[in-house]
C-alpha positions in Angstrom: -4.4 -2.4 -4.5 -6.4 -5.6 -3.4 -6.3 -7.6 -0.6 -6.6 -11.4 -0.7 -9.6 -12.8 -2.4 -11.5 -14.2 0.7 -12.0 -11.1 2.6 -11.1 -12.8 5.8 -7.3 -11.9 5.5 -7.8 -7.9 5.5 -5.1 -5.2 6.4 -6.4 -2.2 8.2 -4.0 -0.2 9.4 -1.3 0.7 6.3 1.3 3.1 5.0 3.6 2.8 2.0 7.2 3.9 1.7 9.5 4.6 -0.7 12.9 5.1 -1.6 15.8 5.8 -4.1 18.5 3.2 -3.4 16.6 0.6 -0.9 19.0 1.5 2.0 16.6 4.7 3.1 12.5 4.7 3.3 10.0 7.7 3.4 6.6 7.2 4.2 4.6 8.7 1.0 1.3 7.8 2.1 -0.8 6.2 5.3 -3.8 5.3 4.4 -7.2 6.7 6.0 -8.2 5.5 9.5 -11.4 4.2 7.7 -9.2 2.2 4.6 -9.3 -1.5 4.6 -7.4 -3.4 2.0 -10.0 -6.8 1.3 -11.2 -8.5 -1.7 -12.0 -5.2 -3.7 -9.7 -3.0 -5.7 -9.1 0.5 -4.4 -7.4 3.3 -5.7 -4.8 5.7 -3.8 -3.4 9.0 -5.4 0.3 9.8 -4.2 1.2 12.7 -4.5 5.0 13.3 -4.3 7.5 15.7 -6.3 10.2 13.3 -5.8 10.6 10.4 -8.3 11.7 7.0 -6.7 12.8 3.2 -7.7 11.1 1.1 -5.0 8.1 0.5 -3.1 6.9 -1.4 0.1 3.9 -1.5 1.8 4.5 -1.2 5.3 1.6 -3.4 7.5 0.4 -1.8 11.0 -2.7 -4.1 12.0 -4.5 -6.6 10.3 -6.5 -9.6 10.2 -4.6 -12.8 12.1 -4.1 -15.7 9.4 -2.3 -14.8 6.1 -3.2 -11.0 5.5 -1.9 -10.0 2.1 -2.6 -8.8 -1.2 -3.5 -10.2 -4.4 -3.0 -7.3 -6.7 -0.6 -4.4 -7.0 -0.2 -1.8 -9.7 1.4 1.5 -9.4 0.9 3.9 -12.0 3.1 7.1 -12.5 1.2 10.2 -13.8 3.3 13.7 -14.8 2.4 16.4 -17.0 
């Protein structure tokens, strides 16, 4: 994930949830009280035994004007 490319439009307080048919969402992962999304990319490892068809990332605090992203990529890793 990346925030927006200023680094004046930062989310601070995250989780993301998932689910299978978009009427039910789990929270998979909150991120760390020290985890702000801004103009770098980070990486998150999810770890989940359940397989699912959509995301969302679920915003709790952030900057005033315009927080967002710029860049999402999830990657699925099995053995």
């Amino acid at each position: 994930m990346r925030g927006r490319d200023s680094n004046t439009q930062r989310i601070f307080n995250w989780n993301t949830h998932s689910s299978t048919d978009r009427e039910k969402f789990r929270v998979i992962f909150t991120a760390p009280n020290s985890t702000c999304l801004g103009n770098t990319v980070q990486y998150f490892l999810i770890d989940t035994l359940e397989k699912y068809n959509y995301y969302r990332l679920f915003c709790l605090e952030a900057e005033r004007q315009n927080p967002g992203l710029s860049y999402v990529q999830i990657y699925i890793y099995s053995e």
